[in-house]
Each structure stands twice: as C-alpha cells, then as structure tokens.
MITIKOL-378147 format. One line per 10 residues: their letters; for each residue x, z, y of C-alpha. Coordinates in nm, 4 decimals. Example, Ala and Ser with C-alpha at 12.3 -4.5 7.8 and 13.67 -1.06 7.14 Angstrom:
as> 1.2300,0.7800,-0.4500; 1.3670,0.7140,-0.1060
***
This chain:
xxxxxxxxxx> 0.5583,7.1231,-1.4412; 0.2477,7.0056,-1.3375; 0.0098,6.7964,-1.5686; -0.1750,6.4985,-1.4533; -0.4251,6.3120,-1.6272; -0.3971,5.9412,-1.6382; -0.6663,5.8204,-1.3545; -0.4783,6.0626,-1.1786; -0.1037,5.9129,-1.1928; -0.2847,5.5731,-1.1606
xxxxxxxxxx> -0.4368,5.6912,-0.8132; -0.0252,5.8164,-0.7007; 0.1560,5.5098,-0.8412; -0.0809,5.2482,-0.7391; -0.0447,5.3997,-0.3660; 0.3091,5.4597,-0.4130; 0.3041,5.0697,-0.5113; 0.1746,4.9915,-0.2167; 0.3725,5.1838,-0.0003; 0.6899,5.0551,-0.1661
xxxxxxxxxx> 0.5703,4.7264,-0.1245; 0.4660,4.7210,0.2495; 0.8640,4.8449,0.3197; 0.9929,4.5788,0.0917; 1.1443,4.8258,-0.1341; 1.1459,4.6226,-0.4851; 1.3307,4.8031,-0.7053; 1.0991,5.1728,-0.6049; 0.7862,4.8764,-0.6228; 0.8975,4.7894,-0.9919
xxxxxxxxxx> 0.9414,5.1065,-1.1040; 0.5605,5.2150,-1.0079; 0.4598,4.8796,-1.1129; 0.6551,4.9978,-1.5257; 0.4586,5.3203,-1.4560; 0.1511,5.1794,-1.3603; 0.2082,4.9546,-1.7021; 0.2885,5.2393,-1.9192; -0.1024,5.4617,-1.8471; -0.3635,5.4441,-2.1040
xxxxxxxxxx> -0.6337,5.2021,-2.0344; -0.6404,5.1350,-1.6633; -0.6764,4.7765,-1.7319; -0.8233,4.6171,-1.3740; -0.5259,4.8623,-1.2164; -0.2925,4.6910,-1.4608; -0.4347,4.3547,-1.3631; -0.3835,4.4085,-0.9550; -0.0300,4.5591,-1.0125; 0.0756,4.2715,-1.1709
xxxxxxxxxx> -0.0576,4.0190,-0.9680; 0.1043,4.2159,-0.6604; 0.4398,4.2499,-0.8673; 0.4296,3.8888,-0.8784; 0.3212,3.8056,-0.5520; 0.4764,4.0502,-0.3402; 0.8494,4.1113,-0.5601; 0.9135,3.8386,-0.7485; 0.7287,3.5717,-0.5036; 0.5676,3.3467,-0.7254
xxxxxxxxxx> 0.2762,3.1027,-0.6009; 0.1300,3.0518,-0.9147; -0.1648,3.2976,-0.9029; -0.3325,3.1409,-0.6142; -0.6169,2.9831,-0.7716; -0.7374,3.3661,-0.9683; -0.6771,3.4735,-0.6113; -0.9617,3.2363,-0.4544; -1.1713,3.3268,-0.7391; -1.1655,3.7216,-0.6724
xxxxxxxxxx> -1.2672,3.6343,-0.3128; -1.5551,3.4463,-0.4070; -1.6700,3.8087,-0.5402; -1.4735,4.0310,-0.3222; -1.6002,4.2782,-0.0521; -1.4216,4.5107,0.1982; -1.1053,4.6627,0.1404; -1.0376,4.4470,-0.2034; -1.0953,4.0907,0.0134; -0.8775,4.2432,0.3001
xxxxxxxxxx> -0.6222,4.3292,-0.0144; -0.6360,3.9534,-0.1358; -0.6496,3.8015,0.1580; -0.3121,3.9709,0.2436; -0.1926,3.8432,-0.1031; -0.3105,3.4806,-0.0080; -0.0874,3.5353,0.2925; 0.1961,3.6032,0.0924; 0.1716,3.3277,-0.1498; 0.1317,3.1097,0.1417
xxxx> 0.4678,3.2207,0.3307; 0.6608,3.2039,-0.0270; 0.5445,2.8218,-0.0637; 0.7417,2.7343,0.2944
***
C-alpha cells in the first residue's frame, strides 16, 4: 500500500474534484469533496472545495458576493477558476 502524505492526497482529490465536477459526476465530486474535508490542515483547499461543492453540486447562489471579493485579489488560473464559478451561480439563478 502506498503512503501519501497529506499535501499530497490534497493535490489527487482536489484534481479528482475537479475532474468529477467538469463531467457532472456528483456523487464521485462529494466523495473527494468528504476526503478533501477529512486532511489535516489544508484550510484555503478546504475553503475552495466547499465553495465548489456548493456551487457546482448542490447549486446554491448564495456565495456570490465572497466570489466578487476573491476576484478583486485574484490572478491567473484562480480568477479563470472563479470566474467559471460566477458562471455557474449565474446559470443556477435562471
């Protein structure tokens, strides 16, 4: 059996997350998202899974405004990641 540290499962689930999520497989998202909750420390990872568990899986709107606030500050890949979650909040209002 192979051992992994912590920052490493957090670098496999939170892709595995995102993989799951882009095919709109929930109940593989939510069990990454548990795992993801379950890791020592890894708070800002335990943060962004939730806020994509509740954007992406359970569709709630109510995170918008924390969203705009990270994009005040965000750069590169993390405001192309929230703008994406904007998206989605957006298309689960209609």
């Amino acid at each position: 059996k192979l051992k992994l540290n912590d920052e490493q499962k957090a670098s496999i689930w939170s892709r595995a997350m995102i993989y799951y999520t882009g095919k709109k497989r929930n109940s593989k998202c939510k069990e990454c998202y548990e795992a993801i909750m379950k890791l020592k420390g890894c708070d800002e990872l335990k943060h962004m899974a939730g806020l994509v568990y509740r954007v992406m899986v359970e569709k709630r709107t109510d995170d918008l405004v924390e969203i705009g606030y990270k994009l005040q500050a965000a750069q590169d890949e993390e405001k192309e990641f929230l703008l994406k979650l904007k998206e989605e909040i957006e298309r689960n209002r209609r």
